[in-house]
Backbone as CSV, one residue per row, in Angstrom:
resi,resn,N_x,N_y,N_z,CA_x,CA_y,CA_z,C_x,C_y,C_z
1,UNK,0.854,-1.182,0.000,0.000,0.000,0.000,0.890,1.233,0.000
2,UNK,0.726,2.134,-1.212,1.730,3.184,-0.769,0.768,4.273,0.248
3,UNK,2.286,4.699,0.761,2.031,5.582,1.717,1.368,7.355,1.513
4,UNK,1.715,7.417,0.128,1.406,8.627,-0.533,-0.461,8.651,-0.604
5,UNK,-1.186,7.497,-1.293,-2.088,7.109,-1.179,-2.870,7.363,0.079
6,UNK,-2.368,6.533,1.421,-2.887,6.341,2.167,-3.005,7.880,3.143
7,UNK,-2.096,8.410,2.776,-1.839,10.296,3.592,-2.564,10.946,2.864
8,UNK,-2.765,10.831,1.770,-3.692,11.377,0.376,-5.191,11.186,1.093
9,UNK,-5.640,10.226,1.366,-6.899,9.656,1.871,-7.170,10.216,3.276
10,UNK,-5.956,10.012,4.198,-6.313,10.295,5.546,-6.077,12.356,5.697
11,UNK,-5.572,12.839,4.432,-6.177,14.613,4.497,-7.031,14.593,4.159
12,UNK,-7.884,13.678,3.169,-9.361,14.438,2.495,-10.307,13.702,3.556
13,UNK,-9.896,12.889,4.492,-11.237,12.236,5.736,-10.830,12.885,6.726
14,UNK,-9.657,13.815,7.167,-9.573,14.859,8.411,-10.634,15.958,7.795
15,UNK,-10.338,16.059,6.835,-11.205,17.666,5.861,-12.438,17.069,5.741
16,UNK,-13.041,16.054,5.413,-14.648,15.639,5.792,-15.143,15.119,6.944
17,UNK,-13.994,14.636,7.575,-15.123,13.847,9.295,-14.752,14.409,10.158
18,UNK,-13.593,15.493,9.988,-12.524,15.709,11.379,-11.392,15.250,11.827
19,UNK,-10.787,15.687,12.408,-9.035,15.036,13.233,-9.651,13.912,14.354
20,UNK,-10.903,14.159,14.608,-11.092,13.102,16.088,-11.663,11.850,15.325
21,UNK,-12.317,11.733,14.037,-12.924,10.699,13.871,-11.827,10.056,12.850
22,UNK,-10.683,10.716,12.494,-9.196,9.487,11.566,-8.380,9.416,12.685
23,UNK,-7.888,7.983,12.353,-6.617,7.516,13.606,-5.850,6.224,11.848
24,UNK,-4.590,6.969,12.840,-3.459,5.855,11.926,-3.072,4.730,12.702
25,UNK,-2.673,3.835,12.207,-2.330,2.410,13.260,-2.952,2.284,14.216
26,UNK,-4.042,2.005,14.423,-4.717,2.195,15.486,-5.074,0.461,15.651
27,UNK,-4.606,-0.175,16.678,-5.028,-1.757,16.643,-6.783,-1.822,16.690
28,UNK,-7.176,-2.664,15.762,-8.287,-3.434,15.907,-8.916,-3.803,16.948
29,UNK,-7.762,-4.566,17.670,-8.711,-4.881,18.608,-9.577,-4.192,19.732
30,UNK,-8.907,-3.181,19.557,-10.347,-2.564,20.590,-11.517,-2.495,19.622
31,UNK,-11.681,-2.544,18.874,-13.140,-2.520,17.757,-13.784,-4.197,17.656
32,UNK,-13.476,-5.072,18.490,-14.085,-6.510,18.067,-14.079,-6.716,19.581
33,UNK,-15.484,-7.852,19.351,-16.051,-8.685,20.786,-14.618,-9.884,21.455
34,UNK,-13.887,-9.944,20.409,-12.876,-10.664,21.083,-11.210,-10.383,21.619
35,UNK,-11.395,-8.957,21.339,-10.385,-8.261,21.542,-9.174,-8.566,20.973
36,UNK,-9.064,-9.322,19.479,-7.902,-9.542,18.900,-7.729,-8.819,17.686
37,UNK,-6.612,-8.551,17.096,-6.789,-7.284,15.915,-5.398,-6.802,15.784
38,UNK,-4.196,-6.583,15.096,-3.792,-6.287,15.232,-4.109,-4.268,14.374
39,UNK,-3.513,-3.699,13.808,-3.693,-2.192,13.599,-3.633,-2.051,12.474
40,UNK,-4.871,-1.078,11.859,-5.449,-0.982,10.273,-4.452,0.355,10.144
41,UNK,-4.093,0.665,8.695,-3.091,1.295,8.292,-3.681,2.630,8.653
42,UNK,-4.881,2.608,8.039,-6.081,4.220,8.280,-7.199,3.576,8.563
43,UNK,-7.608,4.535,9.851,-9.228,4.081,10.232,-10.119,5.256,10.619
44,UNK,-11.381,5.346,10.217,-11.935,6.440,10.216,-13.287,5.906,11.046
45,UNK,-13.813,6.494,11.652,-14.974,6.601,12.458,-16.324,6.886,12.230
46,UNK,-17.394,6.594,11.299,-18.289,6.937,10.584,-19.535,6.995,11.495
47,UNK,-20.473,8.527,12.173,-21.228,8.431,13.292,-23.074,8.644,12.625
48,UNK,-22.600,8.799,11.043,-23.735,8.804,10.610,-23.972,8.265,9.226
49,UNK,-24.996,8.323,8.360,-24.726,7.420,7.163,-24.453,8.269,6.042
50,UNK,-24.219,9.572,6.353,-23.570,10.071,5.390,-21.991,10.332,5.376
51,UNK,-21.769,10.420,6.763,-20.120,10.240,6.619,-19.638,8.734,6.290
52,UNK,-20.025,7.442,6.492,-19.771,6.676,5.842,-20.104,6.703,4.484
53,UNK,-20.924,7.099,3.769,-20.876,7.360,2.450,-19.853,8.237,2.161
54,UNK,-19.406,9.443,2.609,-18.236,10.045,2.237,-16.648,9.289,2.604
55,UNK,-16.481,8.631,3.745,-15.226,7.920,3.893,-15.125,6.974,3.230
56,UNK,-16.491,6.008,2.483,-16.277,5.179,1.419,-16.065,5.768,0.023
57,UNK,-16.665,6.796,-0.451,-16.181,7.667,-1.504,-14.949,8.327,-1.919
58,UNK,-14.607,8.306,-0.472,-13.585,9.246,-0.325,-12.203,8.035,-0.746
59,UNK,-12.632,7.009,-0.234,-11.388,5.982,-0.198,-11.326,5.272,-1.374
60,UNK,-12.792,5.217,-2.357,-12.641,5.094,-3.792,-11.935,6.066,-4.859
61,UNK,-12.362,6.836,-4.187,-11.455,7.957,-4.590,-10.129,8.216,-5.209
62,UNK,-9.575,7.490,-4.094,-8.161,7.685,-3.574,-7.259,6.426,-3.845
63,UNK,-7.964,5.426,-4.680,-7.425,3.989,-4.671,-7.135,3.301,-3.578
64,UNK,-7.758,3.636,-2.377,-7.414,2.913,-1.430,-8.296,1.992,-0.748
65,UNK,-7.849,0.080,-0.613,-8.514,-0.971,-0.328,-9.196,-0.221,0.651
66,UNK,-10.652,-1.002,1.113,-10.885,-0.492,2.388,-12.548,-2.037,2.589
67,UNK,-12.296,-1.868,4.543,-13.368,-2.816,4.511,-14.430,-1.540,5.639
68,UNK,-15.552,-1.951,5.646,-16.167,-1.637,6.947,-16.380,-2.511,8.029
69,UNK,-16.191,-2.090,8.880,-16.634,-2.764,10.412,-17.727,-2.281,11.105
70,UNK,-18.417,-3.219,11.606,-19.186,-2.814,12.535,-19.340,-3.471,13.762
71,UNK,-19.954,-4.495,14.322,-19.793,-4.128,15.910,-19.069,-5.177,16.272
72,UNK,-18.361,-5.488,15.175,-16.846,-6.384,15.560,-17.142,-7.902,16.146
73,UNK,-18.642,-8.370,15.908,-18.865,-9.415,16.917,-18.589,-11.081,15.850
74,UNK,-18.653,-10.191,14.684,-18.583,-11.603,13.777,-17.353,-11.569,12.808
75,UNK,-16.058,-11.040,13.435,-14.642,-10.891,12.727,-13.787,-11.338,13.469
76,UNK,-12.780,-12.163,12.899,-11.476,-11.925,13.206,-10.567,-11.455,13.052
77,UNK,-9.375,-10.493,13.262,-8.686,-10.160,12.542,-7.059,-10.140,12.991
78,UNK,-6.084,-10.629,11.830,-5.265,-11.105,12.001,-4.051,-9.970,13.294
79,UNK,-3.613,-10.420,13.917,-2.519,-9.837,14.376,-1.919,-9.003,13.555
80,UNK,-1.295,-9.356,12.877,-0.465,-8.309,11.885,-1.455,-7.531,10.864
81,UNK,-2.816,-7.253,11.289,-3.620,-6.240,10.851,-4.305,-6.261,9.600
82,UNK,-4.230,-5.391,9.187,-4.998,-4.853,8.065,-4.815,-3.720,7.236
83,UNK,-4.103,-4.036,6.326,-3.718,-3.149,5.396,-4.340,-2.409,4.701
84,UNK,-4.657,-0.939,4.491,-5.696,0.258,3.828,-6.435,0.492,4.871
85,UNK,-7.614,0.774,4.380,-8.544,1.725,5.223,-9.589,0.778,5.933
86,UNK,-9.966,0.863,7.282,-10.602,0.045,7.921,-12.023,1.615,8.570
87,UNK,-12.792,1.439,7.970,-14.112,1.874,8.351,-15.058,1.708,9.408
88,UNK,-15.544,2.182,10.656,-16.129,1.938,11.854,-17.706,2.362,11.259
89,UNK,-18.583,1.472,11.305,-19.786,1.686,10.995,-20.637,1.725,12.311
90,UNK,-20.727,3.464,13.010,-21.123,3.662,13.935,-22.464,4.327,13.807
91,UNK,-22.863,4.576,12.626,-24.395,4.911,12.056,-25.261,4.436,12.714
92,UNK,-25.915,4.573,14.028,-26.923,4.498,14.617,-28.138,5.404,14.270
93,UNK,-28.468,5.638,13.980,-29.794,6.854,13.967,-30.955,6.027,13.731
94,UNK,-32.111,6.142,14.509,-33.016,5.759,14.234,-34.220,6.392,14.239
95,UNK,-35.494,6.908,13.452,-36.131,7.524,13.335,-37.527,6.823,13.389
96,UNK,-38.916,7.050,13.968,-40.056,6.832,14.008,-40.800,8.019,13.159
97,UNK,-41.792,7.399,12.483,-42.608,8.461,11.948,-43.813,7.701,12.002
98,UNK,-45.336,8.660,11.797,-46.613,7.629,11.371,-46.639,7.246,9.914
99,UNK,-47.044,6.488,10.281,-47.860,5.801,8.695,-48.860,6.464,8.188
100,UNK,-49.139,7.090,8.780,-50.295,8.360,8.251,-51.287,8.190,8.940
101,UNK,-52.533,8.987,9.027,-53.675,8.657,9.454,-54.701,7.593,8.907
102,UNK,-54.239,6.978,8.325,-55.303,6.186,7.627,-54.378,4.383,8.021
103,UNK,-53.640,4.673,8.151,-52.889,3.391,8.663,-53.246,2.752,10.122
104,UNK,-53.517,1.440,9.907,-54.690,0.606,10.996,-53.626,0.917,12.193
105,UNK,-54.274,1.274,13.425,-53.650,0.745,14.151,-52.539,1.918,14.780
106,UNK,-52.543,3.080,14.504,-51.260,3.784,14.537,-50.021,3.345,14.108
107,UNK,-50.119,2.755,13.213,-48.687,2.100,12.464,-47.422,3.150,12.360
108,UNK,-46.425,2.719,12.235,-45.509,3.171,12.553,-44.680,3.026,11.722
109,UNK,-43.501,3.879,10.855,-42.413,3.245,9.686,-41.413,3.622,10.719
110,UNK,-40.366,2.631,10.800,-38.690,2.952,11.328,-38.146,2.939,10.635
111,UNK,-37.109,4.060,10.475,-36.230,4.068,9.369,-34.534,3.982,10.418
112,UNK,-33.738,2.802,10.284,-32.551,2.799,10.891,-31.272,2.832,10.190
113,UNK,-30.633,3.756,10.317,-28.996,3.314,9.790,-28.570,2.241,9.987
114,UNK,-27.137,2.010,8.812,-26.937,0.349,8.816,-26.360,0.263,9.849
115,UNK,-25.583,0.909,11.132,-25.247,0.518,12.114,-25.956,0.299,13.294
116,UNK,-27.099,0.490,13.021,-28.290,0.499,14.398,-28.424,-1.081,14.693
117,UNK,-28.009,-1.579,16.375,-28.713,-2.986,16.039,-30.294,-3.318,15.850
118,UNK,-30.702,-4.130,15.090,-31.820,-4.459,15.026,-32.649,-4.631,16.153
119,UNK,-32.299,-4.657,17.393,-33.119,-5.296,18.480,-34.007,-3.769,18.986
120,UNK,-33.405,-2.804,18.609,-33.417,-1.184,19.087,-34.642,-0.664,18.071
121,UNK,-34.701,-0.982,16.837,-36.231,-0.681,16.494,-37.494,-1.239,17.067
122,UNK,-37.264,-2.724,17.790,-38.364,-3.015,18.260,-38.328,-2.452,19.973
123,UNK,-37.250,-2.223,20.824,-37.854,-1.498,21.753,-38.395,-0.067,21.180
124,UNK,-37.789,0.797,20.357,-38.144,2.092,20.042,-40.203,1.804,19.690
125,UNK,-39.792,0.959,19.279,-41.472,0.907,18.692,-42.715,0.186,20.059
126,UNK,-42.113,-0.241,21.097,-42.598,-0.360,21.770,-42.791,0.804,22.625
127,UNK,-41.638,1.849,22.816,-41.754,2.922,23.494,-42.444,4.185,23.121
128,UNK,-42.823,3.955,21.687,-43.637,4.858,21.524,-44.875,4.784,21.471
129,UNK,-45.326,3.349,21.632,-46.821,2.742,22.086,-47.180,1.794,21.062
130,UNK,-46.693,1.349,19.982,-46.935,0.216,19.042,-47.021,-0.449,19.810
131,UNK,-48.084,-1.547,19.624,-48.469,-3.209,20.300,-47.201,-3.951,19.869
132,UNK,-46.365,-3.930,19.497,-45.247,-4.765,19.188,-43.995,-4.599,20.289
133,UNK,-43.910,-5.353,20.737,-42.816,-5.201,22.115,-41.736,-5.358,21.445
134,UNK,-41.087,-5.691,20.295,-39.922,-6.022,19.668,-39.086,-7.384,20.301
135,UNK,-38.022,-7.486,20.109,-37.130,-8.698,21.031,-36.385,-8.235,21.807
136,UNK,-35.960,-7.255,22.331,-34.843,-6.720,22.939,-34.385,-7.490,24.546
137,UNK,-35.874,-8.324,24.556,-35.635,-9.264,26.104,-34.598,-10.614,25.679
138,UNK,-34.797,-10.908,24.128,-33.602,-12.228,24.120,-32.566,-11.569,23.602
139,UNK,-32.282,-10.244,23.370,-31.317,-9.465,22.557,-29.827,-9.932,23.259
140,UNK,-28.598,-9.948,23.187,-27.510,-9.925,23.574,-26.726,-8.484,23.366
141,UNK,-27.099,-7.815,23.023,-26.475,-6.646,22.470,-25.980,-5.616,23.295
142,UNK,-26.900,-5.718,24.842,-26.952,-4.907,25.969,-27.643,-3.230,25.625
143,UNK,-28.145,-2.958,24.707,-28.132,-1.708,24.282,-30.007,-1.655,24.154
144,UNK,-30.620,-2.570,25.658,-31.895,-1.838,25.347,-32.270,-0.861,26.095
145,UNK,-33.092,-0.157,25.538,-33.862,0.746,26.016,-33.222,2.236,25.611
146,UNK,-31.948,2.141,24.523,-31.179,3.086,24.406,-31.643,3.965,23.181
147,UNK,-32.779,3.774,22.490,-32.676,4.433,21.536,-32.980,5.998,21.585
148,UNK,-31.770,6.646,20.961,-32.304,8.140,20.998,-31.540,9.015,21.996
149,UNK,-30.576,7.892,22.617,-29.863,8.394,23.689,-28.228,8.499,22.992
């Protein structure tokens, strides 16, 4: 991977996400459920779904490999790391709206970023009074009752 590339990439994602959301060598493993990982060359921090659309653009851009991660629970990754750009898919946002007035029931549309876990639309939809309790009681995720927080 040249290095010209990869400094090329990590000025135009300080100039779109910020200095706090790029880190260089930064080990993996703090980003996975098993704490093994060794350190991605460039890693950027994506807190919504448009800055991951721009740090993936940005890294097409730039010719530089790149994977996304997200909540690290179904990866391994090698000790000696990961070469190019390693992506944190921290896109949580989740939004309730009605279905309109004519929709049975007070229906409800959720719209979630790809980083939201799934278990978090069905408490959200329980908390706003939908008859649907969601799963968040067999969830493993630890993250109920959090939406919006």
């Amino acid at each position: 991977m040249s290095g010209t590339k990869i400094e090329r990439l990590a000025q135009a994602l300080v100039a779109a996400l910020g200095p706090d959301a790029v880190r260089r060598d930064q080990a993996l493993a703090r980003h996975t459920a098993l704490r093994i990982g060794g350190p991605a060359d460039l890693l950027a921090v994506a807190d919504t779904a448009g800055a991951l659309q721009q740090a993936v653009t940005l890294a097409c851009e730039h010719g530089v490999p790149f994977r996304v991660l997200g909540a690290g629970s179904n990866i391994l990754v090698s000790d000696a790391g990961v070469r190019g750009f390693v992506v944190l898919n921290r896109a949580k946002g989740i939004t309730f709206e009605s279905a309109g007035e004519d929709a049975p029931g007070g229906a409800l549309t959720v719209s979630a970023e790809s980083g939201a876990p799934v278990c978090l639309t069905g408490s959200g939809r329980a908390r706003v009074g939908s008859h649907h309790p969601g799963d968040c009681r067999r969830c493993s995720c630890r993250q109920r009752g959090r939406v919006g927080r």
